[in-house]
N, C-alpha and C positions, 0 to 999 in steps of 0.2 A: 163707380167704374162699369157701366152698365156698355156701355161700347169701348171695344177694344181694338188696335190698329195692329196691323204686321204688315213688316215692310221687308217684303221679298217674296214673292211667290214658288220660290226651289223647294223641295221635298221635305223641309225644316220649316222654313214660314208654311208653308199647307198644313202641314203636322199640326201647327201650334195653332193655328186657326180651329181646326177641326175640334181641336179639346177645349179650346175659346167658348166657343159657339155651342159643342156639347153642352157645358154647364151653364148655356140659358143667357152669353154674352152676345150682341150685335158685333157683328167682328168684321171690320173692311181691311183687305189685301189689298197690298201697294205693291206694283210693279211697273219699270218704267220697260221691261219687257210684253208687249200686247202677247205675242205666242207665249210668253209663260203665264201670263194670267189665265189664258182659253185652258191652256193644260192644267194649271191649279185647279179650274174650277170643273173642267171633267173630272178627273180624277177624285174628285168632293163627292162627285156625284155619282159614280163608281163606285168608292169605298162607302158610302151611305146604301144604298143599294146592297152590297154583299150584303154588311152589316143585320139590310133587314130581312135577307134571302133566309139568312143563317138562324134569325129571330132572335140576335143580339138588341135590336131596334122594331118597333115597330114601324109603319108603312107612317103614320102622322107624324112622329119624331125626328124621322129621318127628312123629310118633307121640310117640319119646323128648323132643323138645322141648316138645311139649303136654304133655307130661304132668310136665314138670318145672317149667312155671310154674301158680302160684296165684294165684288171686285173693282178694283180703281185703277186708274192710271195719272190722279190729279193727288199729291198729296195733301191738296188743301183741304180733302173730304176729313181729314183726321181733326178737322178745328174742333169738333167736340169728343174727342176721345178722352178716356182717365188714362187709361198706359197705351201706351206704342211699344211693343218686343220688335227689335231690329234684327233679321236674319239672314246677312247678307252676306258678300265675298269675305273672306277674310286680311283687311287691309284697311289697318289705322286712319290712313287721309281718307278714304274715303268715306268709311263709319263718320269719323271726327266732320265732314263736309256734310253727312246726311243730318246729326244733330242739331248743328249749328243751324239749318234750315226748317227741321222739327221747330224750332223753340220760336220761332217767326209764326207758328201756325198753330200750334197748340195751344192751351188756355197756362195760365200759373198755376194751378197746380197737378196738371198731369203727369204721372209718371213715366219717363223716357228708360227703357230698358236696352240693353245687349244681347242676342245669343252670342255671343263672343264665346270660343272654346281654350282660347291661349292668348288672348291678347291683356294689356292692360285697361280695365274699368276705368282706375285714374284719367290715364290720358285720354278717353273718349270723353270722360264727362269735361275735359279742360277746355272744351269745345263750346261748354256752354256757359251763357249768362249765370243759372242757377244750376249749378253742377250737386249742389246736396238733391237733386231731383233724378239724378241718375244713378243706376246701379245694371249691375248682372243679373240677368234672370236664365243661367242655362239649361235647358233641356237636351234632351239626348235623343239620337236618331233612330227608331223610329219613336217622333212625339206622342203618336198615338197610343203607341203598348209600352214602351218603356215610363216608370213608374217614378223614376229619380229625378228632380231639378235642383240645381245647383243655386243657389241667391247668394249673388257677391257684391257686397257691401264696396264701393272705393272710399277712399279716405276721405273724401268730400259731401260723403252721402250722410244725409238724414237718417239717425234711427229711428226714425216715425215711417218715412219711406220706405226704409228693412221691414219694418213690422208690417206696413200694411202688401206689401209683397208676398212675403210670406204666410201670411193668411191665405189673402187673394188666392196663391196658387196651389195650396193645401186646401183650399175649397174646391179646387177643380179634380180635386183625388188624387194630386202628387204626393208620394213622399218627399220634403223639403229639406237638404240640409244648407249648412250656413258657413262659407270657406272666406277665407282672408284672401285678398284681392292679388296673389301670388300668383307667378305662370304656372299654368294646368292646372290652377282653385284645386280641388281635392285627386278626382279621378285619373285626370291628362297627365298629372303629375304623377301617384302612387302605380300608375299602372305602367311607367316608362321602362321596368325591369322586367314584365313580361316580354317585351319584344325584345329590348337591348340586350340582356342577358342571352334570351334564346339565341339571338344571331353571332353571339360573341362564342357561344358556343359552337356554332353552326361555323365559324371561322375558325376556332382551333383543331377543326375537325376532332370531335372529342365524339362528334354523332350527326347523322344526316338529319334534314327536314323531316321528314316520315316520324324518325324514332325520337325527335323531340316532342313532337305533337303526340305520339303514343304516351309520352313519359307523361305527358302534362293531362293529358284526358283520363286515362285507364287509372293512373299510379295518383295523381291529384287531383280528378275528381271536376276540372273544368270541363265546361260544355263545349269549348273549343280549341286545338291546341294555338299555338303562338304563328306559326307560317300561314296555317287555314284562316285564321283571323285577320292578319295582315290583307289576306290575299281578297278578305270579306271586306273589311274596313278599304280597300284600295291602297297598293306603296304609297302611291302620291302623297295622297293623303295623312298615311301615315309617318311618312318618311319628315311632313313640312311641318307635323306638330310633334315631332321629337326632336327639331333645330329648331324649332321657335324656342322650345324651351331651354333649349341647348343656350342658343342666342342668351335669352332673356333671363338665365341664372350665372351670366356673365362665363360663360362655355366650363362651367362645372363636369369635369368630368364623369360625375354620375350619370349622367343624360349624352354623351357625346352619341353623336350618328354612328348606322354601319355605312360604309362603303358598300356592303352588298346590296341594299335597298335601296342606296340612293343609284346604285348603276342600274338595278332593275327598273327603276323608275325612269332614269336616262332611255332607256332603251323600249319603253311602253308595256311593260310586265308589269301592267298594274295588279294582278290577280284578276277573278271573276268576271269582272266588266271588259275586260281585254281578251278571256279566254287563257291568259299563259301568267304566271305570278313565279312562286317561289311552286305550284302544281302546272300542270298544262290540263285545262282544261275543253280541249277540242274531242271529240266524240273519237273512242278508239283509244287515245293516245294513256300512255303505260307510265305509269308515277311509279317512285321509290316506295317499295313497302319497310315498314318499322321493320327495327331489328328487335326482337321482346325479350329485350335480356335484362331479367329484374334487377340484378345488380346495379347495371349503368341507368341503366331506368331511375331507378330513387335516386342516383347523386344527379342527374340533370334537374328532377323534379326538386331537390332539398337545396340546389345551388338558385335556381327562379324563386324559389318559395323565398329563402333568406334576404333574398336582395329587396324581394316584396316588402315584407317583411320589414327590413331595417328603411325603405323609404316611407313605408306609414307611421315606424315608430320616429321619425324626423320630421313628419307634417303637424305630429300632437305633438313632439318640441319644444318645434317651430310657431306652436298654436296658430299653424294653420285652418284645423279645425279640431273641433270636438272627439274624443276619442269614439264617442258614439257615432256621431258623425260620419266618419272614416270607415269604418266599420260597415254605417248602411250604405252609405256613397260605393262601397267592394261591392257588394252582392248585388245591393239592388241598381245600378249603374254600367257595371261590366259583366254580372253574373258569376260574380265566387263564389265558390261552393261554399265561402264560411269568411265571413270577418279577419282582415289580417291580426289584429291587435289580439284577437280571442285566438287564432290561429297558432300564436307569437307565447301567450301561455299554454298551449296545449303540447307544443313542442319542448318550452323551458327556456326563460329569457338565457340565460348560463349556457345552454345548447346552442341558442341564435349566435350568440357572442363570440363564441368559440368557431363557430363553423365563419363568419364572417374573418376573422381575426387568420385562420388559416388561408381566407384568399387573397387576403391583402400581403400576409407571409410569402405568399406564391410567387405575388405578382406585381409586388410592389407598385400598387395604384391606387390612387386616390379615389375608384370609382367604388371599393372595396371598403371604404372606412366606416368604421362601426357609427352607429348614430350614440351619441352622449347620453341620450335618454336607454337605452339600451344598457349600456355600460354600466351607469350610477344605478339601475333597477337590479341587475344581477349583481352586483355587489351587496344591494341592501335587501338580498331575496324579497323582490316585489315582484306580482303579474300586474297588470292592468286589468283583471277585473277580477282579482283575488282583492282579498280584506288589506 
């Protein structure tokens, strides 16, 4: 696998390139955008540069990297590649239309991969002649510093193609973990209670944006609260990978939308990149300050934590993934101060239970039900990483 394809030149294929090509790969960028390839390939040459200002790189390394990536505009350059990572719009026909086109140009046995974040692996690889040749390969944004990939296996994949993926991208200094080909694979999924909760919060007026984000930084210990991260990550954004999932776990309640984000989104409050979000971000202009009343503070924080919480203890279930898995997919993917599953013992499965059990009491909703593994542990006093 000594040359490597990416196919999309946006701030995701560059990413992935750049760590391609770090670790000593030929790496050719496909864009049928010309001005996004010029900008991919400034920007290469920009971030190589800091890089060696900073004396992260030296001056010949950074040199050797540039010059080992290409920029294309002909897919047929990829006829000798071992894997192609696809990182492009997020939209089934057309991924499914770029594949099917891949396998016309690439050799037998190269590997055809996804950035896909919410879609199905299955149905992209249904696209091709030899679909056990395809799989997920996710990375997280920024590729460069974020340390987590996702490898997701579809039901048609080779586990010799898992395996040598996994290697592959564990050589490049990822941490790798290994998710069941489920919408939102580990992260997209475990992490849909920090926002949904927050804003269901934020609609029963129980507490403003400010003092939810305090609850969640000061009292639990995140590096971001839940509205500032939204506002970071973009509504858009986030708003279309919490219905996709919505969508695609057949509108489970656990996942349903707010109506708040998606109006903010209606109306271009995307956060940061727009300047006005769920903050307003224009120079001057006066945001809600937290209200720091410890009392409400911990039940905001212990109602997000729980719900956390019971959806990781339903992904290891579900064996969607490994409990370890899970665990590093939290910290080292979205930056939790600590593993939910080890979080989950440190609280008391019997404590998780109870406090879950009281909001489904509340609120009569399904979005509240305890997960089974949860349940059957506190009855037979288990933790997950007790004896």
């Amino acid at each position: 696998m000594h040359k490597i394809g990416i196919i999309g030149a946006g701030s995701m294929g560059a990413g992935i390139a750049q760590v391609a090509a770090t670790a000593g790969h030929e790496v050719l960028v496909f864009d049928s955008n010309q001005a996004a390839l010029e900008r991919a390939q400034a920007n290469l040459l920009s971030s190589l540069n800091k890089l060696a200002e900073k004396g992260k790189l030296d001056d010949a390394t950074a040199k050797a990297i540039f010059g080992r990536t290409y920029f294309v505009d002909d897919l047929a350059a990829f006829d000798a590649t071992g894997l192609v990572i696809e990182a492009i719009i997020e939209d089934l026909t057309i991924k499914k239309s770029v594949f099917k086109q891949l396998e016309s140009i690439v050799s037998a046995d190269c590997i055809l991969a996804t950035n896909t974040s919410s879609l199905s692996v299955a149905a992209i690889a249904s696209a091709c002649e030899r679909p056990e040749r395809v799989l997920g390969i996710h990375f997280f944004n920024p590729a460069t510093l974020m340390q987590l990939v996702e490898i997701i296996p579809a039901v048609q994949t080779s586990p010799d193609v898992a395996k040598q993926a996994k290697l592959l991208i564990e050589s490049w200094g990822k941490l790798v973990v290994m998710a069941k080909d489920t919408p939102g694979f580990i992260v997209n999924r475990v992490a849909r209670p920090f926002y949904g909760e927050a804003l269901r919060i934020l609609e029963e007026g129980i507490a403003d944006i400010a003092t939810i984000d305090w609850a969640m930084t000061a009292l639990g210990g995140f590096r971001m609260g839940p509205f500032t991260l939204m506002d970071f990550i973009g509504n858009d954004v986030n708003y279309t990978v919490t219905e996709t999932v919505f969508q695609s776990f057949f509108y489970d309640p656990r996942y349903k939308p707010s109506f708040t984000q998606k109006r903010l989104s209606e109306a271009g409050w995307l956060g940061r990149k727009t300047g006005r979000g769920y903050y307003d971000y224009a120079e001057g202009a006066t945001n809600p300050v937290a209200q720091q009343d410890k009392e409400l503070g911990e039940v905001i924080f212990a109602r997000i934590l729980v719900m956390l919480i019971n959806e990781a203890a339903d992904a290891l279930y579900l064996r969607i993934a490994s409990r370890d898995d899970i665990d590093l997919a939290m910290t080292k993917g979205v930056n939790y101060p600590k593993g939910l599953l080890r979080w989950a013992d440190e609280i008391g499965i019997e404590n998780c239970v109870h406090m879950l059990d009281a909001l489904y009491t509340e609120y009569l909703e399904d979005r509240y039900r305890c997960s089974p593994l949860l349940r059957k542990m506190a009855r037979a006093k288990k933790s997950f990483y007790g004896e």
